[in-house]
MITOR-330028 format. One record per residue (C-alpha): residue in three letters; y, x, z. Coordinates in steps of 0.1 Angstrom, whole numbers, plus 5000, padded with zeros to 4 digits. Layout:
% MITOR-330028
ALAYXZ...
***
This chain:
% MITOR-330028
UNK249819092583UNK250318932551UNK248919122523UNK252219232499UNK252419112466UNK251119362436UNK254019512415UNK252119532384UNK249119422370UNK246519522335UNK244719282315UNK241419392301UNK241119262266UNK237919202264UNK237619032231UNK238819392215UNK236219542237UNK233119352220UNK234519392184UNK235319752189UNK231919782210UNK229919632180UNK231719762152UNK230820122163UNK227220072172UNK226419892134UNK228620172120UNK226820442138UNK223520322125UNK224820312087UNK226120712101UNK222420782111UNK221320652076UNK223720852057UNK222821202077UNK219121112073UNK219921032031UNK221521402031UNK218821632051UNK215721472030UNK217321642001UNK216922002017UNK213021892024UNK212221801984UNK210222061965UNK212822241941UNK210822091908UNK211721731921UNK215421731918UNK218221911896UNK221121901916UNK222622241931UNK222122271966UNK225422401972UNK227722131963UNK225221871981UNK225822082013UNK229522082011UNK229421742007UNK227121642032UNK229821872060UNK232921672047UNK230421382052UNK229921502088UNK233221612099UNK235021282090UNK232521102110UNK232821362137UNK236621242136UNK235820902138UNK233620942166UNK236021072185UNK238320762175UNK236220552190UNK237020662228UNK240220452224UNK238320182213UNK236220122247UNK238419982272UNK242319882260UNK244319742282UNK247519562282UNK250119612313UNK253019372333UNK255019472356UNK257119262377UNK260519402387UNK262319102405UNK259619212433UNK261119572439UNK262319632473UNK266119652482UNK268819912459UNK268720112492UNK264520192493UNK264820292458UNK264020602454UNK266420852433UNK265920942394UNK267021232375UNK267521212336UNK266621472311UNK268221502277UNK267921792256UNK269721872224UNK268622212207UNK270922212171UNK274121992171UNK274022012130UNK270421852128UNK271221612156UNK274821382151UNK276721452186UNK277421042185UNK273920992187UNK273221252214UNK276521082235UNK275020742230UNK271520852243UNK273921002272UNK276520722281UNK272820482280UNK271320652302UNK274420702326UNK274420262322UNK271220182335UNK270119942359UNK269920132393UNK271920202421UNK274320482405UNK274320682434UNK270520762433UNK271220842389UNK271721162378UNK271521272338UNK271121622330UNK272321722292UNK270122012283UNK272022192254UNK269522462238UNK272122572210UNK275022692241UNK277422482219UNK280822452233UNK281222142211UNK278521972232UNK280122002263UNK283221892250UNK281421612234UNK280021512268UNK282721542284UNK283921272261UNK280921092266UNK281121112306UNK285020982298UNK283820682281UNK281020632307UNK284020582333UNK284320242320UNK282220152300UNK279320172329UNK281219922350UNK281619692320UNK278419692313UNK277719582352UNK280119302356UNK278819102323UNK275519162330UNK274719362297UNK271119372282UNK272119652256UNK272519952273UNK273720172242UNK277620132229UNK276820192191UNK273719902188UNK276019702212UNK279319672193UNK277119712156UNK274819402165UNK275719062152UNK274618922185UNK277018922207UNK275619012244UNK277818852268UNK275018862296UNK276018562318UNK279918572309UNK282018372283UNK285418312282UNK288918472271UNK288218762299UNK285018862284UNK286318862248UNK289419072258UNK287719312279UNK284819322250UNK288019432225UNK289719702246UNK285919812251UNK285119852214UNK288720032207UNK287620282235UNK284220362217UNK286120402183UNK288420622201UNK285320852211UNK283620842176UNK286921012163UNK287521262191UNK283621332187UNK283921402151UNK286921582154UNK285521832181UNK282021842154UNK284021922125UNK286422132143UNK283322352157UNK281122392119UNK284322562108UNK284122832137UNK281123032120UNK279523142152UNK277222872159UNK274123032144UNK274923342170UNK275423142200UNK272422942196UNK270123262195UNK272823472222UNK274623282250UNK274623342287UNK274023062313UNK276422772313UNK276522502339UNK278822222343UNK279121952370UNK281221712342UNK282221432368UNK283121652398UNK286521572398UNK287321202402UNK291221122392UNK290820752401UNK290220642433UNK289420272431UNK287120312402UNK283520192401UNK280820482411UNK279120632380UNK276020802378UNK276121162383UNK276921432349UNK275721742348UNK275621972316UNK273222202313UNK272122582289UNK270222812297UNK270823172294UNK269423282252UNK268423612245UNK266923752212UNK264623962235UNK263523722254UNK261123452240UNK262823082253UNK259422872249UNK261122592228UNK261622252243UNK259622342272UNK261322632283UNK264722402284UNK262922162302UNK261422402333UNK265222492331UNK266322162340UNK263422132365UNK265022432384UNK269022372384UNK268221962391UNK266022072419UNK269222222434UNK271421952425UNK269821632428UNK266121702438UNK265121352425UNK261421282428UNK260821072399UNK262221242362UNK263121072335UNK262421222299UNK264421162267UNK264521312233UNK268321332226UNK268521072197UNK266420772218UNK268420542236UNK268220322263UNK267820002245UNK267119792277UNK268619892310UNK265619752328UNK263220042319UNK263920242354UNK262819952375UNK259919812357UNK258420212358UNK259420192396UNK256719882398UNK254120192398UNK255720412419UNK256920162449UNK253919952452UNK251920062482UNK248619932463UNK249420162434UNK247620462444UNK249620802447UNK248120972418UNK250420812390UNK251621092372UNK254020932349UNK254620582330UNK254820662296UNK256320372273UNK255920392230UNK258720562211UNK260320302190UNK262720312165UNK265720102152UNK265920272116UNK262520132103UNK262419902073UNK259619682069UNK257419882046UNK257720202066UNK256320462036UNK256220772056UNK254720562090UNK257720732105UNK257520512136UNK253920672142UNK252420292143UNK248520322150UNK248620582179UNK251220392198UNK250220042187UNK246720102192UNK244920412206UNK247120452236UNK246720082246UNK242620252248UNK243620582262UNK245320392290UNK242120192299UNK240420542303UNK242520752325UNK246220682311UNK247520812279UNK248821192277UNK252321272278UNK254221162242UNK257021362240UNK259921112255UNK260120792268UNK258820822304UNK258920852335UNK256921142355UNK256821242391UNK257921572401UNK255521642423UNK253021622398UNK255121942380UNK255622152406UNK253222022439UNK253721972468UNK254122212500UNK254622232537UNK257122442555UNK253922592564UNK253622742530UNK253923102531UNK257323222513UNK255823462489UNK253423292478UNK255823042468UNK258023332453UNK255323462436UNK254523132416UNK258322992415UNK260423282411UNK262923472438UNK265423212446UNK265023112482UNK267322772473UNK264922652452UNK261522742470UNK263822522499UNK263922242473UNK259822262476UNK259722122512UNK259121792516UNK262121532527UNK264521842514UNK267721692503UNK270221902482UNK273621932496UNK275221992466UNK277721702464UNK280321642493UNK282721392488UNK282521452452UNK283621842451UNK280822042441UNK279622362458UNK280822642439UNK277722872456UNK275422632448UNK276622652408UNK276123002407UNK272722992422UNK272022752395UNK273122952371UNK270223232385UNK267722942382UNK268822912339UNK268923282333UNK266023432302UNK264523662330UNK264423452361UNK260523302351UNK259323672347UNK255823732370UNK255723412379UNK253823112369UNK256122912351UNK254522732319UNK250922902330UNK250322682358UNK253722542367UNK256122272352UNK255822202313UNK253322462299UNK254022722274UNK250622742256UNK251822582224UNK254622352206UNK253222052217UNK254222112252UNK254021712259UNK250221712251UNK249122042269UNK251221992294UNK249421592297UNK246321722293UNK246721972324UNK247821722346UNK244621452342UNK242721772342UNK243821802382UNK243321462385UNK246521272381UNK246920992360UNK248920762336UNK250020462327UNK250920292294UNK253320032291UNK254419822265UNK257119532272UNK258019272246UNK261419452244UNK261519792236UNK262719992266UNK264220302241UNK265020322205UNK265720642186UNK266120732149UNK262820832133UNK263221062105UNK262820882070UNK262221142042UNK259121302033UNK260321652039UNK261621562071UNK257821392085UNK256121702062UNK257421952087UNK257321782117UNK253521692112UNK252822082104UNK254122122135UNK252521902158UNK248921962136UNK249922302144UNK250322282181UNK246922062184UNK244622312167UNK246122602185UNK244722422215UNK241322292195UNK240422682188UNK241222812218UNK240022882257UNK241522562266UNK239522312237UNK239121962257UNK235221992246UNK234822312274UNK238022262293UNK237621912298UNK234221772305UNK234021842343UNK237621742356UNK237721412333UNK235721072322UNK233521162292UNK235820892272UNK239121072283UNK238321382273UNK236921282239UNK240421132236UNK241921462240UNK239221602216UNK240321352193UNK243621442194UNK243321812193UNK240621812164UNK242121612144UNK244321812119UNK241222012117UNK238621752110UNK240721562087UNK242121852064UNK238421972058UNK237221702053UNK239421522029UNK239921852009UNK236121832004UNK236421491995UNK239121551967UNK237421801948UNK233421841954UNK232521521942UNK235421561912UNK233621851899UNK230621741898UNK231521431884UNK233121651855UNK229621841854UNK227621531852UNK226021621887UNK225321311907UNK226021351947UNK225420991956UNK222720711948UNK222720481920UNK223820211924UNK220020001917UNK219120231949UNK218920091982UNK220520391995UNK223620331977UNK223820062006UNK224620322028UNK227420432015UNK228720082007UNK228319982040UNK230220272055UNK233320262033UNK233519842039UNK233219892074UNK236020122074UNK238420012056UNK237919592071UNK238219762109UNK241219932099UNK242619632084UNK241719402112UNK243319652135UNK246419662117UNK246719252111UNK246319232147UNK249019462158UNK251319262137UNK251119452105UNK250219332071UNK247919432040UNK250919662025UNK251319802059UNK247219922058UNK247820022027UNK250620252036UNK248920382066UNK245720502046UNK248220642017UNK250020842044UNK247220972065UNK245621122032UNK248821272022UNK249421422057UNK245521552059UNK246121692026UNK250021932033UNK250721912071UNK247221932085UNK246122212060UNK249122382064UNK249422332100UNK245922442109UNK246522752086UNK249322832109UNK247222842140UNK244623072118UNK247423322110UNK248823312146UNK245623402161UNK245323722133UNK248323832143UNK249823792107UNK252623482117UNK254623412147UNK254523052166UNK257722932153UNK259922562160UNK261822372138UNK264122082155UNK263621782129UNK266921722107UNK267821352123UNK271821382100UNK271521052079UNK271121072040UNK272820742029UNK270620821997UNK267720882016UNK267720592031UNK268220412001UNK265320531986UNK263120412021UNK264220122026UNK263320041989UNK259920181997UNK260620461971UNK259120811981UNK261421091984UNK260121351968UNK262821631970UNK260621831991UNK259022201993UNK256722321964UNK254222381993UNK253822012002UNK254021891965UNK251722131945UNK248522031968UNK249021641962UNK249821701927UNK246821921922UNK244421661940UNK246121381914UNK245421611882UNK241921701891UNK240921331900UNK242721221867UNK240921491847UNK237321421867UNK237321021860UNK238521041820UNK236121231815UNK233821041831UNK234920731811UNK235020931779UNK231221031783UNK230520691795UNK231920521762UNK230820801737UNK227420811747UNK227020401753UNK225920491792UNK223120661777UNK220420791804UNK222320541827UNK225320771834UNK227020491849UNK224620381875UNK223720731883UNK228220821883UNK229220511901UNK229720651934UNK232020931923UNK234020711898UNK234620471918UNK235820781945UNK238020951919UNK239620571907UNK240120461949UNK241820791955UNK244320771923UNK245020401931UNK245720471967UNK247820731955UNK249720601925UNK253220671940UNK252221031931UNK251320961896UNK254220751897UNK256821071910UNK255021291881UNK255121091851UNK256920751855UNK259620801876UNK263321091862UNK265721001893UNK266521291912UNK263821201941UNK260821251914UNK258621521912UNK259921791896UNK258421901859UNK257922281872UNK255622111901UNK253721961877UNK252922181853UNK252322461881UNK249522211896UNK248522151866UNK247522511862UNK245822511894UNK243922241882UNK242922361854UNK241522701870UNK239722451898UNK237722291874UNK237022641854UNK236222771885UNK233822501899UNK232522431859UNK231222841863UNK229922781898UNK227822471894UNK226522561858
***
């Protein structure tokens, strides 16, 4: 018997592998250098120096927990891989197996209804048999102008999925199809094509109307803030009537929202997703799930088949969790201020996390196996235990068995009985004593429900892949104001350390049912809000004040431990501009990462970590904010200039503004004593280090000094700001002045 040609295959780079190999072995040593500098201080007798002991310590642990950080970086950096796939090998449309799609939607007045509909009608026009398709619209927010909308959307879908099939379309989405200057034709020219390309394009503008018109018709109502918090169970099978019977089959509509009550707690995104793993159980019982964020597209219709290389390739072993592809974005301009389209994990450290175990779940994009949700069982299983982990309903527990099949459809009339057990299955009290979200579909544990929930599956041994094609498979709308990226950072630095500090940190929870590398790859991901808001906050004021107190913290520069810390910070900074160059970025795009990531360590990570500190004193709540995706035209502007937005909380400003003033007032003075006293007692050999700290940090930063004083549109930082920072400054250095005299 002929052996069967491989699906897929990965590519080792091994190039990467030596560089990134080497590069953290000669950086480690410089590390080991550096820790050894900073202990021999503590072992001097007190006559022999004159610098405080406390500001050395602090120091020397903003010194260690940055390197702690970068440690744990480095696990991404040991085996990258690169993935193909080869789809044109899939067995027949018949052996395919079936595929559900989830979309959920949580506030239709942070996320335009045209958007969500295109993310629907996409999905519905993907490449694969459209029997074995079924989307699922998860509306959080109970709006009744959603289901109109998608009712709409599934009216559009009628034709514009057969269109899309007879010319062979590469663009799955109507908007980027009918916007694009390209005109994809697919293997069709002619008079026929253009005329059925026109009436195609009047259709869609016909739904942007009626979907504006239901939008603006429903914000007059007043009642959507009390239906979003207080609405019952509303299900919907949206193509179960078919008026037409010589039309092409469609994929299969169903719109979903679960039952909201103020005294019940609804788990965010997670909660709506175990939901939808209940009521499509019933419906469709799919065993493969596709995931999508409501505002991200199917860009190529291809995506379903080329995660299907995995899944139906008898040499792929069984334990493939899910195919997880990058989130892309088709609203970022080449400069990219706020790194909106999150470029270095997804362009770098899950290419590593892949060669190690697979990448954790990202939020959207991918495709995961049900089984590796919910489990498998027997009919041999006994019924109450079942009940006791899945809930009561006896139709679902059915759905549990293998080779079940759901007869909901028949000859497309739906089963009214099998709607209102459905309905059960979304109620607020159906998951009560059981273990959903402890041990059972997406967990509860925190608001990053993608990463926990990732992290709990390659803790039972699953795995993942990551894959990256040329063309990006989805495209969504990434948010491009700083208030906007602010808030959705504290969120997911919030999430992370709420996992880092507790019972389930990857460092205990991790080591025994993972590769070391793996799970320092979770730890990295988990500590890092932490790590990198202490120590950058150390790094922004200890050496500033002693810099204003004339108290040296590094070496002069005639010692041969200033080396040291030359070494390090050129080693950095050529690694991470060798790994952006590579990745297809250029210097202003390095330069725009760094900026960025000590911004974010700075407002979200603080303020994120804080979060998780309240939470666990009982003085704050766990709370979730869906990020605002309604395009500012202004906004916009202003990014794709490569202007930062500053029209953002006092919260997020004060702390950057306060780091500016401090490092302004620390280095004039510096250069003030420096000219004054003509570098008597060699101030500036013994000051260099910290100068040249304080001058790095306001040059990497000078879009901040740039809002403050440069800058009077209505995006600059606003006076108050300033001169309330400027009084937290002030007390900063009066403060630190009194401590370290």
């Amino acid at each position: 018997m002929e052996k069967s040609v491989p699906l897929h295959v990965y590519h080792v780079n091994k190039t990467s592998i030596i560089i990134n190999r080497a590069h953290a072995f000669l950086h480690s040593i410089a590390l080991l250098f550096l820790i050894h500098y900073r202990l021999s201080f503590f072992f001097q007798h007190p006559k022999n120096t004159t610098i405080p002991t406390l500001p050395w310590l602090l120091i020397f642990v903003s010194e260690l927990l940055l390197s702690l950080a970068w440690l744990f970086t480095q696990s991404y950096r040991w085996r990258p891989v690169t993935r193909t796939v080869f789809p044109e090998r899939l067995p027949a449309d018949d052996k395919l197996p079936a595929i559900d799609v989830f979309i959920c939607t949580a506030d239709p007045n942070k996320e335009p209804s045209v958007e969500v509909m295109n993310t629907v009608v996409s999905a519905m026009a993907l490449d694969y048999p459209p029997e074995k398709l079924h989307v699922y619209v998860s509306d959080d927010a109970g709006s009744d102008a959603t289901l109109r909308c998608t009712k709409e959307a599934w009216n559009f879908a009628r034709y514009w999925v057969p269109f899309c099939r007879k010319y062979d379309l590469v663009t799955a989405c109507p908007d980027v199809y009918f916007s694009s200057s390209e005109v994809d034709s697919g293997n069709f020219e002619g008079s026929e094509f253009k005329a059925a390309r026109t009436k195609m394009e009047e259709k869609y503008e016909v739904l942007k109307q009626e979907i504006r018109r239901i939008v603006q018709q429903h914000s007059t109502t007043g009642d959507a803030l009390h239906n979003a918090r207080n609405h019952p169970s509303i299900l919907e099978v949206i193509n179960e009537h078919s008026k037409e019977e010589d039309e092409v089959k469609i994929p299969l509509l169903v719109y979903v929202s679960r039952e909201k009550r103020p005294s019940h707690h609804h788990n965010f995104k997670a909660g709506a997703l175990n939901v939808l793993l209940r009521v499509s159980a019933i419906i469709s019982n799919s065993p493969y799930i596709l995931m999508l964020d409501c505002d991200m597209y199917c860009n190529d219709p291809t995506s379903v088949r080329q995660a299907m290389c995995y899944y139906c390739d008898p040499q792929t072993p069984s334990s493939i969790a899910f195919v997880q592809f990058p989130q892309t974005f088709r609203n970022i301009c080449q400069d990219d201020i706020y790194d909106s389209q999150i470029r270095h994990l997804f362009k770098i450290l899950w290419h590593g996390f892949d060669g190690v175990g697979g990448p954790t779940i990202s939020g959207s994009n991918l495709y995961i196996k049900r089984e590796a949700l919910l489990g498998s069982f027997s009919k041999q299983q006994e019924l109450m235990a079942l009940k006791r982990s899945f809930g009561p309903s006896n139709d679902f527990i059915k759905t549990l068995v293998e080779e079940y099949k759901p007869g909901f459809i028949n000859d497309g009339e739906s089963s009214r009985m099998l709607l209102e057990k459905a309905n059960v299955l979304a109620s607020c009290s159906y998951e009560h004593q059981t273990s959903w979200g402890s041990t059972v579909g997406f967990l509860y544990f925190c608001v990053v429900e993608d990463y926990f929930t990732g992290f709990s599956l390659h803790r039972k041994g699953w795995k993942s892949v990551y894959l990256y094609p040329k063309k990006p498979q989805f495209l969504g709308t990434a948010t491009t104001n700083f208030n906007e990226v602010s808030i959705q950072w504290t969120r997911w630095a919030s999430g992370l350390t709420s996992v880092a500090i507790s019972k389930f940190c990857p460092l205990i929870y991790g080591p025994l049912k993972m590769s070391w590398v793996q799970f320092m790859c979770y730890s990295e991901l988990a500590f890092m809000p932490l790590l990198n808001c202490l120590s950058l906050w150390g790094f922004a004021f200890i050496p500033q004040l002693c810099l204003f107190n004339d108290i040296p913290l590094y070496p002069k520069v005639s010692d041969s431990s200033f080396n040291i810390f030359f070494i390090i910070f050129v080693s950095a900074i050529l690694k991470s501009l060798y790994e952006v160059v590579t990745t297809g970025g250029q210097v202003r795009t390095w330069r725009n990462d760094w900026r960025i990531w000590m911004m974010r360590s700075i407002t979200s990570y603080f303020y994120g970590s804080l979060d998780v500190v309240l939470n666990k004193l009982g003085m704050k709540e766990a709370s979730f904010l869906p990020t605002n995706k309604v395009i500012d035209d202004e906004q916009v502007k202003l990014y794709e200039m490569g202007i930062f937005d500053f029209r953002t909380a006092t919260t997020f400003l004060a702390p950057l503004v306060t780091v500016i003033l401090v490092n302004i007032a620390a280095f004039v003075r510096a250069l003030v004593v420096n000219v004054v006293d003509n570098d008597r007692d060699g101030y500036w050999e013994k000051m260099f280090g910290q100068m040249f700290l304080s001058f790095y940090i306001l040059v990497s930063n000078y879009t901040v000094i740039e809002g403050m004083i440069i800058r009077r549109d209505k995006a600059s930082i606003p006076l108050y700001v300033t001169l309330l920072s400027g009084v937290f400054s002030l007390c900063i250095l009066l403060i630190g002045s009194a401590i370290l005299s």
